[in-house]
KEROTOR-187525 format. One record per residue (C-alpha): x, y, z; residue number from 1. Coordinates in Angstrom, 2 decimals, padded with zeros to 5 digits. Layout:
<nodes>
- xx/yy/zz/num
- X/Y/Z/NUM;
...
</nodes>
This chain:
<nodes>
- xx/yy/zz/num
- 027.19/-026.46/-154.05/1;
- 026.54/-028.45/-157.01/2;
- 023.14/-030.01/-157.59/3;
- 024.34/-033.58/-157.71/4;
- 026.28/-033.03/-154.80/5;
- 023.35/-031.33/-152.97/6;
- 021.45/-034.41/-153.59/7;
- 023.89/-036.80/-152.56/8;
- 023.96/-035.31/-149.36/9;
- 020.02/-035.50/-148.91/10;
- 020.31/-038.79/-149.96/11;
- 022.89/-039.85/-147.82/12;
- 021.41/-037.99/-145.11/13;
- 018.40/-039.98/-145.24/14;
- 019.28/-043.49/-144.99/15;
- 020.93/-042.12/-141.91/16;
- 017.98/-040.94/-140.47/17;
- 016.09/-044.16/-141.13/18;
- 018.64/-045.95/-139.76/19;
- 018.47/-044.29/-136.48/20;
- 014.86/-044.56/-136.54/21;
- 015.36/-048.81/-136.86/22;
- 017.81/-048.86/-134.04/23;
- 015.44/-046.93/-131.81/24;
- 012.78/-049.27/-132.65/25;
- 014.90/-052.29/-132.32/26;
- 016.49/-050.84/-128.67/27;
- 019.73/-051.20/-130.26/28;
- 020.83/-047.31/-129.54/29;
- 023.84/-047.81/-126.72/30;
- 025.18/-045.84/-123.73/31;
- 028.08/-043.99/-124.98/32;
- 031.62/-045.55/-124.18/33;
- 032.74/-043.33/-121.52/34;
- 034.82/-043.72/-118.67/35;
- 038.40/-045.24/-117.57/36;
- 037.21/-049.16/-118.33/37;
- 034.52/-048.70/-120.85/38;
- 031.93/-051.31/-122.62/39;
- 032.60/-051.22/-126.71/40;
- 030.82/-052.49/-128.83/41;
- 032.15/-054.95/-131.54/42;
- 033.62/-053.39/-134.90/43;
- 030.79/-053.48/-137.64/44;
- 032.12/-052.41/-140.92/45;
- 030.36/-049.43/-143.03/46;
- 031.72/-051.31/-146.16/47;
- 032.77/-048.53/-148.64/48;
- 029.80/-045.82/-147.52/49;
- 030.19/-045.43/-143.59/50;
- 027.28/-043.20/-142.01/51;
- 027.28/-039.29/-143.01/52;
- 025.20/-037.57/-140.50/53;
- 026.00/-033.90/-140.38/54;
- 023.40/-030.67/-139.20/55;
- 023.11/-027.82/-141.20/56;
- 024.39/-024.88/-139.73/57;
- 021.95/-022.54/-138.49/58;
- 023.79/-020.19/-136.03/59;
- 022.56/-018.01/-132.98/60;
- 019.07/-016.59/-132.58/61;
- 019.58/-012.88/-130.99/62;
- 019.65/-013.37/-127.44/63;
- 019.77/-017.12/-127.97/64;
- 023.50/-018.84/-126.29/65;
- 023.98/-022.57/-125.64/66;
- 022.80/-024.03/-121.90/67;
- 024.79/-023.26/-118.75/68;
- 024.85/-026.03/-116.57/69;
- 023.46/-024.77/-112.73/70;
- 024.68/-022.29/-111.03/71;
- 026.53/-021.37/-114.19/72;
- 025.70/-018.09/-116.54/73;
- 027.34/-017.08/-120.01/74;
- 027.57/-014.46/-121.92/75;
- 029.08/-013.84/-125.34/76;
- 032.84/-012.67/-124.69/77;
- 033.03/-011.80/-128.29/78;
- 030.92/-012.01/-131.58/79;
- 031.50/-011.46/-135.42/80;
- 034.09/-013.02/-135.44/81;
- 035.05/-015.95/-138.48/82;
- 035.31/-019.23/-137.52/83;
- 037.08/-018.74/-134.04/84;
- 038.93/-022.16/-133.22/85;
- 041.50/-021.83/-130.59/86;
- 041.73/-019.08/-127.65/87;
- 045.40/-018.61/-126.17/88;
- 045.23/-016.11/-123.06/89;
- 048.32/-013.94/-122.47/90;
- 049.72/-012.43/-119.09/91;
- 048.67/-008.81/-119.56/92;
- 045.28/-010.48/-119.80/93;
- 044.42/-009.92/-123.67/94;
- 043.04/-012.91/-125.81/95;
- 044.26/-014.15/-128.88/96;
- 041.97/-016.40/-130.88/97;
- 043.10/-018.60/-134.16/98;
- 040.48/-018.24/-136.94/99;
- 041.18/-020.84/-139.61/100;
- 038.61/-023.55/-141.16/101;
- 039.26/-026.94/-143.09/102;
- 039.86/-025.66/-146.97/103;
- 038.08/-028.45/-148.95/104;
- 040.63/-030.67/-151.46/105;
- 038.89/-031.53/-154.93/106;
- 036.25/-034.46/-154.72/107;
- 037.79/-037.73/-155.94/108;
- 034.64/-039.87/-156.04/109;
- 031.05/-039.68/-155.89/110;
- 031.05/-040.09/-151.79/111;
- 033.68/-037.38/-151.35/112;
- 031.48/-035.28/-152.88/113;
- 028.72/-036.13/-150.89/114;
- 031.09/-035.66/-148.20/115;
- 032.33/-031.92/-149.30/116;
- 028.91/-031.09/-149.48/117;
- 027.64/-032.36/-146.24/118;
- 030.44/-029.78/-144.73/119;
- 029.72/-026.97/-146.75/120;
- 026.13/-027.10/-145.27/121;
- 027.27/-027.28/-141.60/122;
- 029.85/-024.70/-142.02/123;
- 032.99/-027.01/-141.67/124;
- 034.47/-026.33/-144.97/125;
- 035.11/-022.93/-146.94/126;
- 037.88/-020.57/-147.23/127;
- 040.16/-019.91/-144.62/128;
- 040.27/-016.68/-142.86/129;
- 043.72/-017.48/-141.45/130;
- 044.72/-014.85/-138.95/131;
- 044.92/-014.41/-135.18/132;
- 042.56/-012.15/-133.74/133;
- 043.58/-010.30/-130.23/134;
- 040.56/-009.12/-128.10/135;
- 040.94/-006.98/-125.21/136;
- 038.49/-006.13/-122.34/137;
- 040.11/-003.09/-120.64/138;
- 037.12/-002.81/-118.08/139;
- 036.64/-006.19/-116.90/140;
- 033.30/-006.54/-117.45/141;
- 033.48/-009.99/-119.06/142;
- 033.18/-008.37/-122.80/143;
- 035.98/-007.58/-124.91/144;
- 035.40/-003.82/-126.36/145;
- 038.50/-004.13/-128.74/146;
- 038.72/-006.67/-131.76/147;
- 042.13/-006.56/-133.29/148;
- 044.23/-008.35/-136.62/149;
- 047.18/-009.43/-134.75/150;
- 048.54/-011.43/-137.61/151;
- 047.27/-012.07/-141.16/152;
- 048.08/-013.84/-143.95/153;
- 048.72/-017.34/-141.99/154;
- 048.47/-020.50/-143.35/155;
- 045.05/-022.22/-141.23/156;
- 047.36/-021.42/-138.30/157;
- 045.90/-023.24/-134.51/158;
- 048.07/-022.97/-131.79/159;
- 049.20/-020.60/-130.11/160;
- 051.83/-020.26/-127.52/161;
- 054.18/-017.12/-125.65/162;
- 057.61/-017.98/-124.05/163;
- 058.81/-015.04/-122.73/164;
- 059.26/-012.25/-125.56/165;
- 058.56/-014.88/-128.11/166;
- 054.87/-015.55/-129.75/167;
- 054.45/-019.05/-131.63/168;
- 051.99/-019.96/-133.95/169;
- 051.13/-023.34/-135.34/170;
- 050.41/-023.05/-139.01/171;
- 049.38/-026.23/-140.66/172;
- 052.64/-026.59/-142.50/173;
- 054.69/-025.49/-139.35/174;
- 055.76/-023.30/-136.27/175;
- 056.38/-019.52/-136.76/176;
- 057.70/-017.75/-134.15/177;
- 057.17/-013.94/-133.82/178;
- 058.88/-010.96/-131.36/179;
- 055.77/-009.86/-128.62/180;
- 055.83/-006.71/-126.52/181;
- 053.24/-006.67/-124.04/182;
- 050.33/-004.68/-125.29/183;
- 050.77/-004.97/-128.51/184;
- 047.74/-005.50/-131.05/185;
- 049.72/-005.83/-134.22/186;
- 052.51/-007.69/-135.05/187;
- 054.53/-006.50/-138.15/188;
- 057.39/-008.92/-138.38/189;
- 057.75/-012.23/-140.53/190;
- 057.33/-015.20/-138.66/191;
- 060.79/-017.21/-138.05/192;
- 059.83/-020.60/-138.87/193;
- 060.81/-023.36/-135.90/194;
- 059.77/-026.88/-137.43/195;
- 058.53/-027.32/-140.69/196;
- 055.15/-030.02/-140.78/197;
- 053.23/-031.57/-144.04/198;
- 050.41/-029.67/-143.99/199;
- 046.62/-031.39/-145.16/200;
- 044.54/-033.81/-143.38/201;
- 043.89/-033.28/-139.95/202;
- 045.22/-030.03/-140.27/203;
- 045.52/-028.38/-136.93/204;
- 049.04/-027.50/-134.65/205;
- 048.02/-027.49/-131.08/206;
- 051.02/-025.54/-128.97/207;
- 051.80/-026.29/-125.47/208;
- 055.16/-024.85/-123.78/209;
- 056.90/-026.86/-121.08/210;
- 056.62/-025.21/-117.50/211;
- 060.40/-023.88/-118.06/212;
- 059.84/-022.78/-121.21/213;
- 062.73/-024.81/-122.82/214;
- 060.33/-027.15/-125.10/215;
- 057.23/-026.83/-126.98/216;
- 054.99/-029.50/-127.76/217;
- 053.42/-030.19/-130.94/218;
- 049.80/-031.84/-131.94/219;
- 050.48/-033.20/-135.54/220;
- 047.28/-035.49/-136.81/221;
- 047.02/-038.18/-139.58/222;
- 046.73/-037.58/-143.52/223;
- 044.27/-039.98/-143.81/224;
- 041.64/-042.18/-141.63/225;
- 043.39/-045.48/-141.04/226;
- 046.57/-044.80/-143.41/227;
- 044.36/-045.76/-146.80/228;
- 046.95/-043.10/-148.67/229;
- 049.54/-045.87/-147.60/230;
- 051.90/-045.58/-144.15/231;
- 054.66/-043.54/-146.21/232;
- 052.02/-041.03/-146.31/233;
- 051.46/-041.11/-143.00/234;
- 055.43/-040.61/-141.78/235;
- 056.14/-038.46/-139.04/236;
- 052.21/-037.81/-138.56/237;
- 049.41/-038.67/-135.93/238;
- 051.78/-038.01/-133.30/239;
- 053.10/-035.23/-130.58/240;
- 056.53/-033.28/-131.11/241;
- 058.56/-032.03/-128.65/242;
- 060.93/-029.09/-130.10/243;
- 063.87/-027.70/-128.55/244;
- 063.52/-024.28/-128.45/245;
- 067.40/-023.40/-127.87/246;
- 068.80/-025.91/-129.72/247;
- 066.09/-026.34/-132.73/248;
- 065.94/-029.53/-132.69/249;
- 063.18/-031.68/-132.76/250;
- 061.93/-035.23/-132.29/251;
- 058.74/-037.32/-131.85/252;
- 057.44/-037.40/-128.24/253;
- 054.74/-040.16/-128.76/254;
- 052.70/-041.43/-131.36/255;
- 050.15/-043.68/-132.65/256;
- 047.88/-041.09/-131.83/257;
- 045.56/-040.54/-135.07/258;
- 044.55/-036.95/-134.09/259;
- 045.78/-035.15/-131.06/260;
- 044.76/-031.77/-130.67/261;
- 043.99/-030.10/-127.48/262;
- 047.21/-030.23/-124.64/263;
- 047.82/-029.67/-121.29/264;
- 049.92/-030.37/-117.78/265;
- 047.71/-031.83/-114.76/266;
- 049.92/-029.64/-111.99/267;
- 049.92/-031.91/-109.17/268;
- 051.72/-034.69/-111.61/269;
- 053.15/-032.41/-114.66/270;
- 052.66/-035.39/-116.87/271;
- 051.20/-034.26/-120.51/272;
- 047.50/-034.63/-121.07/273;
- 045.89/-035.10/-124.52/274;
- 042.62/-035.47/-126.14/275;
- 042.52/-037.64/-129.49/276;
- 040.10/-038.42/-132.24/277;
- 039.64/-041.79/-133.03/278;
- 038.93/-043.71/-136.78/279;
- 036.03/-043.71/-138.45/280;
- 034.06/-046.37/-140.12/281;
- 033.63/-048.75/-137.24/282;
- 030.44/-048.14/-135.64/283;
- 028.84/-045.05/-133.43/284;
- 030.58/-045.95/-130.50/285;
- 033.91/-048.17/-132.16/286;
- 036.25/-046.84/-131.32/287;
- 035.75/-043.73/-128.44/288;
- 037.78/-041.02/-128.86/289;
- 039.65/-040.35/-125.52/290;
- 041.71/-038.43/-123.10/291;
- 044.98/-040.01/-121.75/292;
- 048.23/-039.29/-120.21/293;
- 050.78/-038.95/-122.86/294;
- 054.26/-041.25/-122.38/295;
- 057.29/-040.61/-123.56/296;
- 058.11/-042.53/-126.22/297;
- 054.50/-044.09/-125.78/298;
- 052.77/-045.91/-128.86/299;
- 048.58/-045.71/-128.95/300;
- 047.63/-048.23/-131.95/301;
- 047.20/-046.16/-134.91/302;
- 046.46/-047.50/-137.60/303;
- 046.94/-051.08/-136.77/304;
- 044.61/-050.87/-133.19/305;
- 042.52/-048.99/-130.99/306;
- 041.58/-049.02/-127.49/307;
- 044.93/-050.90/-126.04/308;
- 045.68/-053.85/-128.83/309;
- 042.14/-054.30/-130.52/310;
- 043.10/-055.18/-134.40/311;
- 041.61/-052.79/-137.02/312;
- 041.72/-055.29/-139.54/313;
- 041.04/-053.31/-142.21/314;
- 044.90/-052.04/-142.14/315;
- 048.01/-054.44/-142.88/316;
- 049.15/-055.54/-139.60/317;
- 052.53/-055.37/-137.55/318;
- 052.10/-057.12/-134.73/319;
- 055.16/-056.02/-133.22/320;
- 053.49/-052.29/-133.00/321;
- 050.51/-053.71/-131.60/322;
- 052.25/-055.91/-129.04/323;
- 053.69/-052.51/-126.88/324;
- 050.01/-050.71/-127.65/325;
- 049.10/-048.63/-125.25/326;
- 045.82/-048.22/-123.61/327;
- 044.22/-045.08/-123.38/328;
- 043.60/-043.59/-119.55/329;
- 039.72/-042.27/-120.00/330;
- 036.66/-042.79/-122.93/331;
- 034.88/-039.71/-124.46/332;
- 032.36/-041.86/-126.23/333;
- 032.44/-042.59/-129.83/334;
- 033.33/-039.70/-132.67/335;
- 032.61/-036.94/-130.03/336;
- 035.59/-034.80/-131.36/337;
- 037.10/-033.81/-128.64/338;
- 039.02/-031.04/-129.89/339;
- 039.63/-028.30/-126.90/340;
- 041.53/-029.07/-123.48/341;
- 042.40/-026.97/-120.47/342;
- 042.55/-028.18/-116.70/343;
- 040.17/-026.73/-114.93/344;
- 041.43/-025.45/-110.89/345;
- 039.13/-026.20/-108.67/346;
- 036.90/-023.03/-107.59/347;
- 037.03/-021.84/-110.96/348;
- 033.72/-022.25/-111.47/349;
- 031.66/-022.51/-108.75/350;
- 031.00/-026.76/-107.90/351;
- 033.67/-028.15/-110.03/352;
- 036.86/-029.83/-108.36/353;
- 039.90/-030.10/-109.78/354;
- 039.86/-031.53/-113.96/355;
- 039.94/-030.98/-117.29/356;
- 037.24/-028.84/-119.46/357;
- 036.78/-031.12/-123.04/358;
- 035.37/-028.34/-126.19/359;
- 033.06/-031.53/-128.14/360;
- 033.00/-030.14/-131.37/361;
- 030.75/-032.88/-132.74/362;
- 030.06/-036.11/-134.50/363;
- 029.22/-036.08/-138.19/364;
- 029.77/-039.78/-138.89/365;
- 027.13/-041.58/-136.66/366;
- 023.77/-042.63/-136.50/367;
- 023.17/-040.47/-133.24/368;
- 025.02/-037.19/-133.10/369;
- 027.44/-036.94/-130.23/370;
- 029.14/-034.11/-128.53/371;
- 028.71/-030.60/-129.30/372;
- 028.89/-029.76/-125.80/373;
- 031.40/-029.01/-123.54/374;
- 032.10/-031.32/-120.57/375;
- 034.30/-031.76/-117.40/376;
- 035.82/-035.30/-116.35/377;
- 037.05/-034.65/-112.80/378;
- 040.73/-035.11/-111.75/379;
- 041.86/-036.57/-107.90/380;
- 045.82/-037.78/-107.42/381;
- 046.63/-036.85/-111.25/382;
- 044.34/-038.99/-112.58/383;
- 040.34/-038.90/-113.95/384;
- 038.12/-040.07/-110.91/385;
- 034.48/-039.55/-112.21/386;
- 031.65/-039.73/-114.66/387;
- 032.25/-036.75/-117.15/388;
- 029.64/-033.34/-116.25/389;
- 027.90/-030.96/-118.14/390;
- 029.28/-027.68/-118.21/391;
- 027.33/-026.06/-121.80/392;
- 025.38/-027.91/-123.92/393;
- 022.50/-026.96/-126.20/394;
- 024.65/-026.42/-129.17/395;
- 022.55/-029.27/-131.27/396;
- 018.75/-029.00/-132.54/397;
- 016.94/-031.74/-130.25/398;
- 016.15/-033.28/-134.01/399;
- 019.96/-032.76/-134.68/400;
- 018.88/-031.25/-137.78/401;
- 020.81/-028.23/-137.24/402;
- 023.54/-026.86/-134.92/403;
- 023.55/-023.27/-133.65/404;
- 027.13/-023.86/-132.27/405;
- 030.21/-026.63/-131.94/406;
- 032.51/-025.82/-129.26/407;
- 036.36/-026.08/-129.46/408;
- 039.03/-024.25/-127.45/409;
- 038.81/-023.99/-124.17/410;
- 040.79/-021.70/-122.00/411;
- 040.97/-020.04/-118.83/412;
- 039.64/-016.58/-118.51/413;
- 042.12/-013.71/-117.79/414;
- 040.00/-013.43/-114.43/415;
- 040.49/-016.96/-113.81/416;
- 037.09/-017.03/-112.71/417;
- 035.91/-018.07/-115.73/418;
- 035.85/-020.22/-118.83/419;
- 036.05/-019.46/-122.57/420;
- 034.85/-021.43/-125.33/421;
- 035.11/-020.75/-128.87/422;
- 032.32/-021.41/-131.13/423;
- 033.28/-021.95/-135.27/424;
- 029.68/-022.04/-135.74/425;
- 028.35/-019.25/-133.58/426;
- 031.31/-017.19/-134.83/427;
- 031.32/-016.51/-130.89/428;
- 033.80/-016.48/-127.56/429;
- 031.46/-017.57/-125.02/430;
- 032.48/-016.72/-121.36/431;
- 030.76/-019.22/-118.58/432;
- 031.37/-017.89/-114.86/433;
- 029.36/-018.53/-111.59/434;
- 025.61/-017.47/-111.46/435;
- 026.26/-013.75/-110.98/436;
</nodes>
């Protein structure tokens, strides 16, 4: 990194810290916005500067993993590898895991550089490895003895899905889908490409196949943070697809969603579950990022409103769009990133009911860091019915300094006994299971 920018991002860094130190001296730090109804604060603009609060990345400490909550243990799955974002588990029980990072575009002003070198420190911005890695544990003892390239040469590909002999990969700029024998650890062929996507910005494809296998459904995030490129920027982004695998065909499922990523079904309902990322620039907890049912042919506010129909008036309005807002079903608290999604069966791990398992990959745009954890919000008649849990944590310095991890995919072991979590930090699949 450049000098200048290196000092910018001191700088910057600074007047965040002092800023948290005035709030905690004031009382003014609040509770996090959590929960199905919950308490936000009022909007207060960050004028052209918002807060950039990022820790450096330090990595694991031999022998050092992130906290188990009780009656939990982990143990690394698999290391070494490079930035490890998303963890797809196939039948035959091998793991495939996306490794693909955020490529940085050229700074356009003296904040964005501040800003590219705030992520270059905490390991959130650098070349791309951009290839799906398959790991295999033949003897079941919770650690995968074979690390293989499955595919190379993607472009910062994400999801992953299989539908019956077929393997599909989200690449930022589209779907590829790929011929899969079971057992395989190399795939030769060139991708067919499915749907085609603009590729930059919030960059990542989450996949998620229907139960029947007919449909796939898309994560496609926003170009920009409230649409400041202008809306024809923004077209057919910050929204979920739903493709037609037969036919090809392809339209928009539901959107207004600024940056969906992780996916799934609750069973007992089969109604589509998301996680989304919320705009920045509004305060530490304004607005929360969220989890929510996804309708069809739902709207969720973005760019003109967040949280149901509450005006971001920093973006033209159409008050039409905000009129048939909808309201999100549960609160993650403010700029938590929730990134990773899987429901969680009850008796998977040992205490937790039925719910969904949230990777937080981690604030870097608040006074107080939030997230970098990974957390359950129990489920009861298809719907969230609790305060959020604990299930790892200890992925953030306690002077939030530095981060040895972020979580983000979550998935359900091939023992389904047990969780794993990758870390893009900790270049680690960590594997939580019952105190053994």
């Amino acid at each position: 990194m450049s000098g200048t920018s290196g000092v910018l991002a001191q700088l910057v860094a600074m007047v965040g810290d002092a800023a948290v130190a005035w709030r905690r001296l004031q009382g003014a730090v609040r509770e996090q916005a959590v929960g199905a109804t919950p308490v936000i604060p009022p909007a207060r603009s960050q004028g052209r500067i918002p807060t950039l609060k990022m820790p450096t990345a330090r990595g694991w400490a031999y022998g050092q993993t992130p906290t188990a909550a009780p009656g939990l243990s982990i143990n690394a799955f698999a290391s070494g590898l490079k930035h490890p974002r998303w963890i797809h588990v196939l039948p035959n029980g091998d793991v495939t895991v996306a490794e693909a990072m955020t490529v940085p575009a050229p700074p356009r002003s003296v904040f964005s550089h501040a800003v590219v070198a705030t992520m270059q420190r905490a390991a959130a911005v650098g070349e791309s490895p951009n290839r799906i890695t398959l790991l295999r544990d033949a003897d079941g003892d919770g650690v995968a003895e074979t690390h293989e390239a499955l595919l190379e040469n993607l472009n910062q590909p994400f999801g992953m899905a299989l539908v019956r002999d077929t393997f599909y990969v989200g690449n930022t700029d589209g779907v590829l889908a790929f011929p899969y024998s079971t057992g395989v650890t190399r795939i030769g062929a060139l991708g067919r490409r499915v749907a085609t996507f603009k590729p930059g910005g919030h960059w990542t494809r989450s996949l998620l196949p229907s139960a029947s296998g007919h449909k796939l459904y898309v994560g496609v995030g926003s170009l920009s943070n409230i649409g400041e490129t202008g809306l024809d920027a923004e077209q057919g982004r910050a929204c979920i697809y739903e493709l037609d695998l037969a036919s090809g065909s392809s339209r928009i499922f539901a959107s207004g969603l600024r940056n969906p990523v992780g996916m799934a079904w609750e069973p007992s309902t089969e109604v589509l579950w998301t996680v989304v990322n919320e705009r920045d620039g509004l305060g530490d907890e304004t607005p929360p990022d969220y989890l929510t049912a996804v309708r069809e042919g739902g709207f969720y506010g973005w760019p003109y409103c967040y949280w149901g129909q509450t005006v971001d008036d920093r973006v033209p309005q159409d008050a039409a769009a905000v009129a048939r807002a909808l309201t999100p079903d549960y609160a993650l608290g403010g700029h938590t990133a929730s990134l990773g999604l899987c429901w969680l069966p009850a008796g998977t791990l040992p205490g937790f009911p039925d719910g969904m398992a949230i990777g937080q990959h981690g604030s870097w745009n608040r006074s107080t860091l939030s997230g970098y954890k990974v957390v359950f919000v129990p489920f009861a008649g298809g719907r969230p019915s609790g305060p959020p849990r604990d299930i790892l944590s200890g992925f953030l310095a306690p002077d939030e300094r530095a981060s040895y991890g972020r979580p983000v995919g979550v998935a359900i072991g091939p023992d389904r006994a047990s969780l794993l979590v990758a870390d893009d930090v900790g270049n680690v699949i960590w594997r939580v299971t019952g105190n053994r």
